[in-house]
C-alpha positions in Angstrom: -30.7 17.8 -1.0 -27.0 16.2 -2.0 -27.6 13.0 -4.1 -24.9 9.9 -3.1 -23.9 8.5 -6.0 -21.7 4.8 -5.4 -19.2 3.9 -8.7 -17.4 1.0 -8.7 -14.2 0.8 -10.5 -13.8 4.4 -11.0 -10.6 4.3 -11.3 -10.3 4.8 -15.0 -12.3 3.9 -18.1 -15.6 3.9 -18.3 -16.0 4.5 -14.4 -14.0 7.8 -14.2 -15.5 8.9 -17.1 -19.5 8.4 -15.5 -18.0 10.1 -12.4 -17.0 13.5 -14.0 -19.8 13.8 -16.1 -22.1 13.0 -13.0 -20.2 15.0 -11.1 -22.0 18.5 -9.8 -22.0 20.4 -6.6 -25.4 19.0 -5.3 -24.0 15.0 -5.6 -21.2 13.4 -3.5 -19.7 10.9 -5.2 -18.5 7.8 -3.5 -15.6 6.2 -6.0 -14.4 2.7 -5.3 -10.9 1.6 -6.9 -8.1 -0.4 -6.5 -5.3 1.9 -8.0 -5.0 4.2 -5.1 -3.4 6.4 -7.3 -5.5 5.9 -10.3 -8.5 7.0 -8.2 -6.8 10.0 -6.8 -6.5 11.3 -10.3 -9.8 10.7 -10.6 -11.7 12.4 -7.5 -9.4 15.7 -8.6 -10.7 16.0 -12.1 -14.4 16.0 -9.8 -13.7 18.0 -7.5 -13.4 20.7 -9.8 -17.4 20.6 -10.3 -18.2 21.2 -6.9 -19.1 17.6 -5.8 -18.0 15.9 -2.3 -15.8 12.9 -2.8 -15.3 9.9 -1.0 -12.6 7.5 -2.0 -13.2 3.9 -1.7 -10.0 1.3 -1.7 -11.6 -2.1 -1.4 -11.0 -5.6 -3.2 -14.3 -6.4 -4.3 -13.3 -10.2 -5.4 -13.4 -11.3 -1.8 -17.3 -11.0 0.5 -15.4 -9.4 3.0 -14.4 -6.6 0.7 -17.4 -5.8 -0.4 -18.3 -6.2 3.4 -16.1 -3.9 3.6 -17.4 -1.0 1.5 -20.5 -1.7 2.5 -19.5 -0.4 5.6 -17.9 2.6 4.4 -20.4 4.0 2.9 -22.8 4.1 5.8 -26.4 3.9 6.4 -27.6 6.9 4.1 -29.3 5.9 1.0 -28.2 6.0 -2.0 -29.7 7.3 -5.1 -27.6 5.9 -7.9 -25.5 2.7 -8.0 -23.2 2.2 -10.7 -21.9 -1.5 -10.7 -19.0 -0.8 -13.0 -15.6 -3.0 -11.5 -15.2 -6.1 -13.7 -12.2 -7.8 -14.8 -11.2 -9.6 -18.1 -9.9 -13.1 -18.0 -8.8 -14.0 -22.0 -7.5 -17.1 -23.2 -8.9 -20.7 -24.6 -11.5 -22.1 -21.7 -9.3 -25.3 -21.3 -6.4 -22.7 -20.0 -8.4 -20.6 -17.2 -7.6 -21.2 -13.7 -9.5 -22.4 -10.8 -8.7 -19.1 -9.3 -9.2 -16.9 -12.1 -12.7 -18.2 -12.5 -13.3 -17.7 -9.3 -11.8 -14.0 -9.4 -14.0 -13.1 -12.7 -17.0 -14.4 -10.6 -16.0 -12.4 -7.4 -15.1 -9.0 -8.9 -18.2 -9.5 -11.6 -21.0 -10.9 -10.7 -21.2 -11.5 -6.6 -19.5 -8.0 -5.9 -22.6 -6.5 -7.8 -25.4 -8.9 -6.5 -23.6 -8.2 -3.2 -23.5 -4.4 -3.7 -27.2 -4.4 -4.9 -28.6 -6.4 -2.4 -27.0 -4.8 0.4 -28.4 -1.1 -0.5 -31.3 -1.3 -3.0 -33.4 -2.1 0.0 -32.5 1.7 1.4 -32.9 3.4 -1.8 -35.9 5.9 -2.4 -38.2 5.5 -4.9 -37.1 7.4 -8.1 -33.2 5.8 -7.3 -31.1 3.7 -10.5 -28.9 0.9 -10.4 -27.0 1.5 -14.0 -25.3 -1.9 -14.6 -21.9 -1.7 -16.8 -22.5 -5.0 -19.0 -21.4 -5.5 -22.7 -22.6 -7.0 -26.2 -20.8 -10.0 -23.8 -23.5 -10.6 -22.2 -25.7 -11.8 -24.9 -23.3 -13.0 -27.5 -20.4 -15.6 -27.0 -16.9 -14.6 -28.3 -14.0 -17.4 -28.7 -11.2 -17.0 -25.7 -13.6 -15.1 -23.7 -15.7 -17.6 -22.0 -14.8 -16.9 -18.2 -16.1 -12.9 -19.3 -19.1 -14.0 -21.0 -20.3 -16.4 -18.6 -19.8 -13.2 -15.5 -21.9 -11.2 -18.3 -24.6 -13.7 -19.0 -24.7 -14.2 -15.4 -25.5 -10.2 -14.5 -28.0 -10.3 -17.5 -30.3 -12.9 -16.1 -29.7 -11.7 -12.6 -31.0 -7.7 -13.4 -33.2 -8.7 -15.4 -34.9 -10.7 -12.2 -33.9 -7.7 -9.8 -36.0 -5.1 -11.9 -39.3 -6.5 -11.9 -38.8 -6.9 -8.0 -37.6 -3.1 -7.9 -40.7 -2.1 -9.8 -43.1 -1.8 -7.1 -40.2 0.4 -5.2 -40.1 2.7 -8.4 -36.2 1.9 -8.8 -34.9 2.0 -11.9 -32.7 -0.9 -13.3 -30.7 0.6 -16.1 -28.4 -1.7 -17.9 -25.4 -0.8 -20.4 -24.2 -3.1 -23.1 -21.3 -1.5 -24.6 -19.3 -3.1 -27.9 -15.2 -3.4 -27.1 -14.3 0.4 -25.5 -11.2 1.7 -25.5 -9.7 1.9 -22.2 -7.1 0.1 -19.9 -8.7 -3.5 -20.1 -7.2 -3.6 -23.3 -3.6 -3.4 -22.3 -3.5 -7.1 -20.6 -5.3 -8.7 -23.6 -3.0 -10.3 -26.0 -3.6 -9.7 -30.0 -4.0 -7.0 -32.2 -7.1 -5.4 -31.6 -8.1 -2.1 -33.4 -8.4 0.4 -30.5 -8.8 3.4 -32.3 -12.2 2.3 -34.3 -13.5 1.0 -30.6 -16.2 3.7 -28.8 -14.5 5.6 -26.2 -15.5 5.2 -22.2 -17.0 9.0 -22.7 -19.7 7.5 -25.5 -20.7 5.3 -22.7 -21.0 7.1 -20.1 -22.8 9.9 -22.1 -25.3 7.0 -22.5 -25.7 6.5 -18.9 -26.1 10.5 -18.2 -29.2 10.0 -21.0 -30.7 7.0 -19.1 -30.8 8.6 -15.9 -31.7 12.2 -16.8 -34.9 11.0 -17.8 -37.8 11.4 -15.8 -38.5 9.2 -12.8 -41.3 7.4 -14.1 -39.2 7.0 -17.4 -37.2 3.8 -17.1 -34.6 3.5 -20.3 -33.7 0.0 -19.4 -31.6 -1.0 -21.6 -28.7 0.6 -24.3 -26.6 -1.6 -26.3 -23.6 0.8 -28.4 -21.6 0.0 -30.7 -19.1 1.4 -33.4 -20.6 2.3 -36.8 -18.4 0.2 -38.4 -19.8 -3.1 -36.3 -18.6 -4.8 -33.1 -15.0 -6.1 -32.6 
């Protein structure tokens, strides 16, 4: 039986690298981007496994594009949902925008309450939510405030969602990842050390480990970091 496996923001990062390692000819992976052409690169490296792709271009900081994918993907469960999309506003609080608070909250924390609420109630028992948050979401970081709130906002929200999943036997996975190297970065003024951050592989290997477990093993949450300490 073909598992469906929904991945936001698989366009690159730490979403295209969950989607080839979950990749496999018994799965058909539904990506969601923005980067049409970003997420084209990304369903070929899959397809190469075997696994049926379904490409997903929807603006997840509005309802109605999230509406929208909703949609899309149809009425046949899912087993895994990956709420991965987020977006990075940086800079001093007393500088962030009406709209891009309004963005970070769109993209990052009603997409996925959106997302989960919209197919968790379809999902068979034995199913996982793996939630992409960071080291953010429990620890403050100056010039970050609109990111940390979105993460701290996710935390308490899962947190609540998993005990009500329980009786359902659905598993609420959640990710905290220290600074990883990938695309965010490029848009984020400052010197920052990318070469001693983890890479988007590291996490996603984490996710692979949470949800090859067995079904009645719930590995709820993994925080990583480098060696050498967070950023």
């Amino acid at each position: 039986m073909m598992k469906r496996i929904l991945i936001t923001g698989a366009s690159r990062g730490i979403g295209r690298a969950i989607a080839e390692k979950l990749a496999a000819p018994d799965v058909t992976l539904l990506l969601h981007g923005r980067d049409t052409v970003a997420l084209a690169e990304t369903c070929k490296s899959v397809q190469s496994s075997g696994a049926d792709v379904v490409k997903l271009i929807h603006d997840l900081a509005t309802p109605e594009g999230v509406s929208d994918l909703v949609s899309e993907v149809g009425d046949d469960p899912l087993n895994i949902l990956v709420n991965n999309a987020g977006i990075a506003v940086v800079k001093p609080f007393r500088e962030v925008t009406l709209t891009e608070w309004q963005q970070t909250l769109g993209v990052n924390v009603t997409a996925p309450f959106l997302l989960t609420q919209g197919f968790a109630g379809q999902m068979p028992p034995g199913s996982s939510i793996v939630n992409i948050l960071s080291v953010a979401a429990k620890t403050g970081f100056p010039g970050w405030s609109a990111y940390c709130m979105s993460k701290f906002a996710l935390e308490g929200f899962f947190q609540s969602v998993r005990e009500e999943l329980r009786e359902h036997k659905i598993r609420v996975i959640n990710i905290y990842p220290a600074a990883t190297n990938t695309d965010i970065w490029n848009n984020v003024e400052g010197d920052w050390p990318r070469n001693k951050m983890i890479s988007a592989e590291q996490v996603a290997s984490a996710v692979v480990y949470a949800l090859s477990r067995p079904a009645d093993v719930a590995v709820e949450n993994i925080t990583l970091s480098s060696a050498t300490g967070n950023l």
